[in-house]
N, CA, C and O atoms as a GROMACS GRO file, in nm:
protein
  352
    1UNK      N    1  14.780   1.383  -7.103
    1UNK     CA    2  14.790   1.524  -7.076
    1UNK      C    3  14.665   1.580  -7.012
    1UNK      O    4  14.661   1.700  -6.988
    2UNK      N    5  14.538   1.484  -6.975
    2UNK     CA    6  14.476   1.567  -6.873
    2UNK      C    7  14.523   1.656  -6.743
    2UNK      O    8  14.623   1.661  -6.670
    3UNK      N    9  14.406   1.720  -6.753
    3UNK     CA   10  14.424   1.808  -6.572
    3UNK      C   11  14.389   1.736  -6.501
    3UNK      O   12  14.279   1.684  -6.484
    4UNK      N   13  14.488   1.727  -6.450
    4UNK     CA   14  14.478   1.596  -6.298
    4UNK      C   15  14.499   1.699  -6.201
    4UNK      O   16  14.547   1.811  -6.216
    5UNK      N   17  14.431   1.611  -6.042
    5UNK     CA   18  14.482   1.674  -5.917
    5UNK      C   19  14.642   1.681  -5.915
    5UNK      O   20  14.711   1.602  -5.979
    6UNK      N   21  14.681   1.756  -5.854
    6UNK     CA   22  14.844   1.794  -5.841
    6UNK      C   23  14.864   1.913  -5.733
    6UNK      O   24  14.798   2.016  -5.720
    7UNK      N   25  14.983   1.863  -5.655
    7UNK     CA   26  15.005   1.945  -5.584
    7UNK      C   27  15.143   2.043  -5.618
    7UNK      O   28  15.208   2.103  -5.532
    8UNK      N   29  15.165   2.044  -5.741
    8UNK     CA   30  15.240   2.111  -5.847
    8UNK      C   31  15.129   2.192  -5.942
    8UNK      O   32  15.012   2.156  -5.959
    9UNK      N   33  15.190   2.306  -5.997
    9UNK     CA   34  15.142   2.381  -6.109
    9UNK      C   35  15.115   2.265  -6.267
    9UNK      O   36  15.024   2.224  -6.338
   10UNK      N   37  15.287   2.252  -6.252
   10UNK     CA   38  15.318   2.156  -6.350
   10UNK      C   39  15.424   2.054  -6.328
   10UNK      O   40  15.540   2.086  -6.301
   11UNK      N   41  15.390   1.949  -6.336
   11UNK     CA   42  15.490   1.790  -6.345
   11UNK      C   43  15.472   1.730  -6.418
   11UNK      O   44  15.359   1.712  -6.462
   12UNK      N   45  15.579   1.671  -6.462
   12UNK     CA   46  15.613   1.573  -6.562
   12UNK      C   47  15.684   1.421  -6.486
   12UNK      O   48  15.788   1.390  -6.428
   13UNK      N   49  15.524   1.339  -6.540
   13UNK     CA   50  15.552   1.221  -6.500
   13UNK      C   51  15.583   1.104  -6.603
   13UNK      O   52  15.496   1.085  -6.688
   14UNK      N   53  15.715   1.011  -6.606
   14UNK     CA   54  15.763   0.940  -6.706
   14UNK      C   55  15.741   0.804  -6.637
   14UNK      O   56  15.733   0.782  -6.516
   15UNK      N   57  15.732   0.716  -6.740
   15UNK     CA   58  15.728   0.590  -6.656
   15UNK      C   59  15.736   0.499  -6.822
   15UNK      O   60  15.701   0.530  -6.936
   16UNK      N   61  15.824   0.337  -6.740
   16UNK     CA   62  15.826   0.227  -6.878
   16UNK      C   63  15.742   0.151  -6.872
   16UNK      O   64  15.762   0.065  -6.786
   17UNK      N   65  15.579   0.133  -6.969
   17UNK     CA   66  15.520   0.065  -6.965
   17UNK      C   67  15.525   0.005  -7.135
   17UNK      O   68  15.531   0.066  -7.242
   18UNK      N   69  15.519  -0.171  -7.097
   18UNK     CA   70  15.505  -0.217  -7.208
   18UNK      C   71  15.616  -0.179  -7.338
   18UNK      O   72  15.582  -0.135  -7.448
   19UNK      N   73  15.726  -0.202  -7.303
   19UNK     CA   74  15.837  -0.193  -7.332
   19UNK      C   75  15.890  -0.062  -7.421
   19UNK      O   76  15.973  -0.032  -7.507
   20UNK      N   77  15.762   0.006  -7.321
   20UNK     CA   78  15.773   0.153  -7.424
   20UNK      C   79  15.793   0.276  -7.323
   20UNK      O   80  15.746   0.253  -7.212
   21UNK      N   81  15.870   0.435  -7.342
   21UNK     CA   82  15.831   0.484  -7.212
   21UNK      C   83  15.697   0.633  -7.254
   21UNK      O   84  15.686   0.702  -7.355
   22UNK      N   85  15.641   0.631  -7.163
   22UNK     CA   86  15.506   0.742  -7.143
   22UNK      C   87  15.547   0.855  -7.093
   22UNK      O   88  15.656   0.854  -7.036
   23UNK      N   89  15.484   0.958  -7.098
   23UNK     CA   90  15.551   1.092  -7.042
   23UNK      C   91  15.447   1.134  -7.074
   23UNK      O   92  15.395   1.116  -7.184
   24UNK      N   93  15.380   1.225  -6.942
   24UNK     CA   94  15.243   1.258  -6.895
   24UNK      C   95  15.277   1.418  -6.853
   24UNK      O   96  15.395   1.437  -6.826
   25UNK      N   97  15.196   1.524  -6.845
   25UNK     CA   98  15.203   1.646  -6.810
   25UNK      C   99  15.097   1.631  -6.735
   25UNK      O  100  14.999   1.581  -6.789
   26UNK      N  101  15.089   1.671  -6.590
   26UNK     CA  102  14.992   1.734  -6.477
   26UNK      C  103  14.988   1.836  -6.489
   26UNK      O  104  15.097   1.880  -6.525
   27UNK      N  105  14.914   1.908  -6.477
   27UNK     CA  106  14.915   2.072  -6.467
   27UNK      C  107  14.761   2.129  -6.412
   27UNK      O  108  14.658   2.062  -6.399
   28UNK      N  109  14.778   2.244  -6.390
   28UNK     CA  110  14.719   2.356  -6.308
   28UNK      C  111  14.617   2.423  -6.377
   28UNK      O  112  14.622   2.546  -6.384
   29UNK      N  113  14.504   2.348  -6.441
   29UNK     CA  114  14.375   2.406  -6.531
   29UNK      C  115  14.402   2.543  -6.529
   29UNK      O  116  14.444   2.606  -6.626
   30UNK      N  117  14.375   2.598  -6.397
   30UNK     CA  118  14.334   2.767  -6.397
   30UNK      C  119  14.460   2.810  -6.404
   30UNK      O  120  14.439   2.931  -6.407
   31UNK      N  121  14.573   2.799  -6.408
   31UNK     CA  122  14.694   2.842  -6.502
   31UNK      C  123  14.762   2.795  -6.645
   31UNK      O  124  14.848   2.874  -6.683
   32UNK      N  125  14.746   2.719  -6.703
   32UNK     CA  126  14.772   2.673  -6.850
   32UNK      C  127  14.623   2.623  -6.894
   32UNK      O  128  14.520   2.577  -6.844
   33UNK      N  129  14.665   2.651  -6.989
   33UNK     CA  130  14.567   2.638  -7.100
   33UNK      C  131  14.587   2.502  -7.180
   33UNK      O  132  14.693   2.493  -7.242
   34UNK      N  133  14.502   2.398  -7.186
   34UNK     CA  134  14.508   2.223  -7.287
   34UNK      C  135  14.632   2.278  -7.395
   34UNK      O  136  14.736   2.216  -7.372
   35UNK      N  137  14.649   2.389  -7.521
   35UNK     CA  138  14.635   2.393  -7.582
   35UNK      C  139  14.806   2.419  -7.587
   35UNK      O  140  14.893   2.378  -7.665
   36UNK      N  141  14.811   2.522  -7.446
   36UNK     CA  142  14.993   2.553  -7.378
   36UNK      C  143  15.078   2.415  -7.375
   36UNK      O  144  15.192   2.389  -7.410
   37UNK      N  145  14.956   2.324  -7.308
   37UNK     CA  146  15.020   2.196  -7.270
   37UNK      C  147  15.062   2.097  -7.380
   37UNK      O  148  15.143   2.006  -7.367
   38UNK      N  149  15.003   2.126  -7.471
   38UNK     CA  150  15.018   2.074  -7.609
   38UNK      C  151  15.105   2.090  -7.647
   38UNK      O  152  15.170   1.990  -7.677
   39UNK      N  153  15.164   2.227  -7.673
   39UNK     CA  154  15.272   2.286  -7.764
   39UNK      C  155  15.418   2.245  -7.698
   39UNK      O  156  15.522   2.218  -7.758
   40UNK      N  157  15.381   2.251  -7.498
   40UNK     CA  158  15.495   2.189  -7.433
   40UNK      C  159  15.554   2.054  -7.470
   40UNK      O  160  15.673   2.031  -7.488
   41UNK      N  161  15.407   1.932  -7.482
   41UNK     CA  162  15.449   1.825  -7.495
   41UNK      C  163  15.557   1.780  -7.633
   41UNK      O  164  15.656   1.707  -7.641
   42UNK      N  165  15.461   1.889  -7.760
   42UNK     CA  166  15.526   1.887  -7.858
   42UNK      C  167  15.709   1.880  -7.858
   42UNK      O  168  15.783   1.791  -7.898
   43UNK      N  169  15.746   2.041  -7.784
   43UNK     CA  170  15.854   2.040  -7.772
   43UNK      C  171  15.943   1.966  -7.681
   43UNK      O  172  16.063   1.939  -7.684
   44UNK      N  173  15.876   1.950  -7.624
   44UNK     CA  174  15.965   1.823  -7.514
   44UNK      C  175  15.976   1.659  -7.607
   44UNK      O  176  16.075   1.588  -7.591
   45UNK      N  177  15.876   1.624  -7.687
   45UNK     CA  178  15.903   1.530  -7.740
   45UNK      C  179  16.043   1.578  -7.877
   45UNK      O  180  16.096   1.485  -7.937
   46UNK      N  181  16.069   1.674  -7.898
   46UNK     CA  182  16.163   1.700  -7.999
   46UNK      C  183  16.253   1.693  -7.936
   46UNK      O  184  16.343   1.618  -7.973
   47UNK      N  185  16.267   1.773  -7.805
   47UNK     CA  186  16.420   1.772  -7.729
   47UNK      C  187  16.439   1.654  -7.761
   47UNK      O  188  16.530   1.641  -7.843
   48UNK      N  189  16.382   1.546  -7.724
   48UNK     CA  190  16.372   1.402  -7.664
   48UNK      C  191  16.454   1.332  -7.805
   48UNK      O  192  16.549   1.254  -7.807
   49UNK      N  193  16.371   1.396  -7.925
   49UNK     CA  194  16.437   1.251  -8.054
   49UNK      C  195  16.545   1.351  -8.086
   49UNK      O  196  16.635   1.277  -8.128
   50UNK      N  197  16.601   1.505  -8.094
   50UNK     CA  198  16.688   1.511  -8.098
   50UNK      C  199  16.828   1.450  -8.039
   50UNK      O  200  16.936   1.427  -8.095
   51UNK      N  201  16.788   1.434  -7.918
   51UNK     CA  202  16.906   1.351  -7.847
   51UNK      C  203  16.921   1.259  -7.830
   51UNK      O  204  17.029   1.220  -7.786
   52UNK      N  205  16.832   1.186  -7.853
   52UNK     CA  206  16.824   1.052  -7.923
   52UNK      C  207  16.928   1.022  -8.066
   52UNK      O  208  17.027   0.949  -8.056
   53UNK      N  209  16.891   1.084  -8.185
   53UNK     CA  210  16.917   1.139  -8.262
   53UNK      C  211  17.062   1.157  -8.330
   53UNK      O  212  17.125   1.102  -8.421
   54UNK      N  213  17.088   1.290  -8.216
   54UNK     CA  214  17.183   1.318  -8.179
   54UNK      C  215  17.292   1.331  -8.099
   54UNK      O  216  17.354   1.434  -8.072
   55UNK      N  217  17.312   1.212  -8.062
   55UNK     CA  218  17.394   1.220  -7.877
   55UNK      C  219  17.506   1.341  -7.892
   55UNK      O  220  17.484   1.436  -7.817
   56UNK      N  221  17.590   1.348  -7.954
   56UNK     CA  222  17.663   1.427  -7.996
   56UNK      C  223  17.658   1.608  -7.963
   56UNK      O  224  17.745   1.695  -7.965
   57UNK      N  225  17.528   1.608  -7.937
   57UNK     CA  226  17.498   1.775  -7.975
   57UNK      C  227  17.498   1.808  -7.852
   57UNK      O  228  17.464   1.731  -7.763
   58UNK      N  229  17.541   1.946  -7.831
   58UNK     CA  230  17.549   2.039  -7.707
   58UNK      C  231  17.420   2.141  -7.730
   58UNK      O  232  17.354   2.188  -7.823
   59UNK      N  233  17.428   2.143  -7.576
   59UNK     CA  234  17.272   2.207  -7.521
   59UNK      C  235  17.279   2.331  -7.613
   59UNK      O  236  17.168   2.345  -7.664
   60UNK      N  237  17.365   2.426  -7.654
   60UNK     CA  238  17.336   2.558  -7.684
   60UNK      C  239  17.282   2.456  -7.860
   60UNK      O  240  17.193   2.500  -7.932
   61UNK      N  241  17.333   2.372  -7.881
   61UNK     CA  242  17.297   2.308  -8.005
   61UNK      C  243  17.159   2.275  -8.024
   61UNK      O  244  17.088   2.297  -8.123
   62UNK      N  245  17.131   2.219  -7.918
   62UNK     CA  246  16.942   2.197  -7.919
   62UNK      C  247  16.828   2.306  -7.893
   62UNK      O  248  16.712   2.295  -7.932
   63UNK      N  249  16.890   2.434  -7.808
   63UNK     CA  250  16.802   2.502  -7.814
   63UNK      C  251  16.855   2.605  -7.948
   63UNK      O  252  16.806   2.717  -7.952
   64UNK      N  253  16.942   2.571  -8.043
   64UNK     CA  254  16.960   2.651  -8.172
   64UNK      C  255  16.856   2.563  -8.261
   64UNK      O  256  16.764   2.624  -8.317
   65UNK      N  257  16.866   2.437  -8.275
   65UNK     CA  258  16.723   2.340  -8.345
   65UNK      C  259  16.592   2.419  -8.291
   65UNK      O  260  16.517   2.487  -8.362
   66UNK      N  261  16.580   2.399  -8.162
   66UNK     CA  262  16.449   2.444  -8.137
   66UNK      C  263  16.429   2.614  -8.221
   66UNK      O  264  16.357   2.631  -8.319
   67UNK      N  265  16.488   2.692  -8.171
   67UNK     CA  266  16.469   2.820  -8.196
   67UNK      C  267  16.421   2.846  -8.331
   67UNK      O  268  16.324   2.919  -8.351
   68UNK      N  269  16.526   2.750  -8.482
   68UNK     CA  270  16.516   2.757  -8.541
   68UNK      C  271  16.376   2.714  -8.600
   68UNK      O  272  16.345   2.761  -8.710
   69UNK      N  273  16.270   2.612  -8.521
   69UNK     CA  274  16.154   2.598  -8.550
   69UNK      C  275  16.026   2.681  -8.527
   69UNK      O  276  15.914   2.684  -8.579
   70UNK      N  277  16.092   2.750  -8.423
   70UNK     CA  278  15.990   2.857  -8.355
   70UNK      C  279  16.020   2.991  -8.468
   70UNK      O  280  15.950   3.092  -8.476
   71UNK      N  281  16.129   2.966  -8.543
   71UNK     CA  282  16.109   3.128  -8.623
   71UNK      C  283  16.066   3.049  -8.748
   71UNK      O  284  16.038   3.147  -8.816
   72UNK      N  285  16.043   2.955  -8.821
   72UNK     CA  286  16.013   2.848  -8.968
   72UNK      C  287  15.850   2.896  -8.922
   72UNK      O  288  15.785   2.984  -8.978
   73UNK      N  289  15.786   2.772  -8.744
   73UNK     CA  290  15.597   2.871  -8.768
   73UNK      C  291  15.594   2.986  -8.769
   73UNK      O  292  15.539   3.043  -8.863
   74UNK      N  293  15.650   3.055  -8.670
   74UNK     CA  294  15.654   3.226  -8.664
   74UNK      C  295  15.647   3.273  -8.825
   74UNK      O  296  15.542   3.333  -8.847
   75UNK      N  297  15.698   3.266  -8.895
   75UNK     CA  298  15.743   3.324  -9.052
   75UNK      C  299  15.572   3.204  -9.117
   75UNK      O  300  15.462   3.245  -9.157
   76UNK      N  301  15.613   3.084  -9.103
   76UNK     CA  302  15.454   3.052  -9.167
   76UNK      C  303  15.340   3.115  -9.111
   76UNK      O  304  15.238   3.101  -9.178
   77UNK      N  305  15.329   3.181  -9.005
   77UNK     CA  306  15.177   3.230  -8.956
   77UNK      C  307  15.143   3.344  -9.017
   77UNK      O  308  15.034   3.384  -9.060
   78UNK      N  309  15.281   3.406  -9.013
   78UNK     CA  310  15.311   3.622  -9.028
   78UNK      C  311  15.248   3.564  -9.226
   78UNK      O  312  15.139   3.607  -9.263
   79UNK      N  313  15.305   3.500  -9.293
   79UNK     CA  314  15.267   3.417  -9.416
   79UNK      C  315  15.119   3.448  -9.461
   79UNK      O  316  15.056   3.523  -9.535
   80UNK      N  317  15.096   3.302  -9.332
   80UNK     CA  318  14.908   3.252  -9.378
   80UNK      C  319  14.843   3.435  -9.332
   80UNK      O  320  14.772   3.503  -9.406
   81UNK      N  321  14.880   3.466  -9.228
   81UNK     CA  322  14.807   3.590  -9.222
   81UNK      C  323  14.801   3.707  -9.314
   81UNK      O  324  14.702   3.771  -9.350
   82UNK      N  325  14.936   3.724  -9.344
   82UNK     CA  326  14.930   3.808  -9.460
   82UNK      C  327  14.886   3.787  -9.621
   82UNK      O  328  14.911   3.871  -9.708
   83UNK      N  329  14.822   3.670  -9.643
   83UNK     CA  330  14.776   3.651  -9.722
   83UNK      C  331  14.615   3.635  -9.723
   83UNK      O  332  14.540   3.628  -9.820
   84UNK      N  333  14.588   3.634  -9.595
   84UNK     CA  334  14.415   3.677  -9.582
   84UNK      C  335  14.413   3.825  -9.546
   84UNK      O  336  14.327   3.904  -9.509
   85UNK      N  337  14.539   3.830  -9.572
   85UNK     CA  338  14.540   4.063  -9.535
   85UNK      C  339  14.482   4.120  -9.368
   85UNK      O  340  14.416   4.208  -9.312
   86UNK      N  341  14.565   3.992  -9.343
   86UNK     CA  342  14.587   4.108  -9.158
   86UNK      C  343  14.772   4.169  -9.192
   86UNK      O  344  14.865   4.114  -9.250
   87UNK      N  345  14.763   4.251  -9.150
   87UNK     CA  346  14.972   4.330  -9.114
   87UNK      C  347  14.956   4.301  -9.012
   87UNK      O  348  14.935   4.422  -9.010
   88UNK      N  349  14.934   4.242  -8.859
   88UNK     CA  350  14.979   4.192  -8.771
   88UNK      C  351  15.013   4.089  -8.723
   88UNK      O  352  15.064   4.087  -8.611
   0.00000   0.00000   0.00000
């Protein structure tokens, strides 16, 4: 997931090495942030073992998994924060 030269913002490069496959993010330093690229890879690796997973499941099905993880941290952060006493 380094910032590599690219003549894209952002690409995603896959490839089978060593009987395994890799999946690389290029991206655009002065537009994403290491940290954006992180959270992407994260979720792209979930799409990935969900459907693996799950062959079975329809797209509105995977982005209902996803969603459902984004409101589980959302609710743990609003949590950890409100227990060091921020309300925002």
């Amino acid at each position: 997931m380094a910032p590599e030269t690219t003549n894209f913002d952002l690409s995603l490069s896959i490839a089978f090495v060593r009987q395994k496959i890799q999946a690389s993010f290029t991206y655009n330093k002065d537009l994403f942030y290491a940290s954006t690229m992180k959270v992407l890879a994260s979720r792209f690796l979930k799409i990935i073992l969900l459907i693996i997973n799950n062959p079975e499941l329809r797209l509105h099905e995977i982005v209902e998994h996803l969603n459902q993880d984004n409101r589980k941290q959302w609710l743990t952060k609003k949590k950890e924060m409100y227990k060091r006493g921020k309300k925002n």
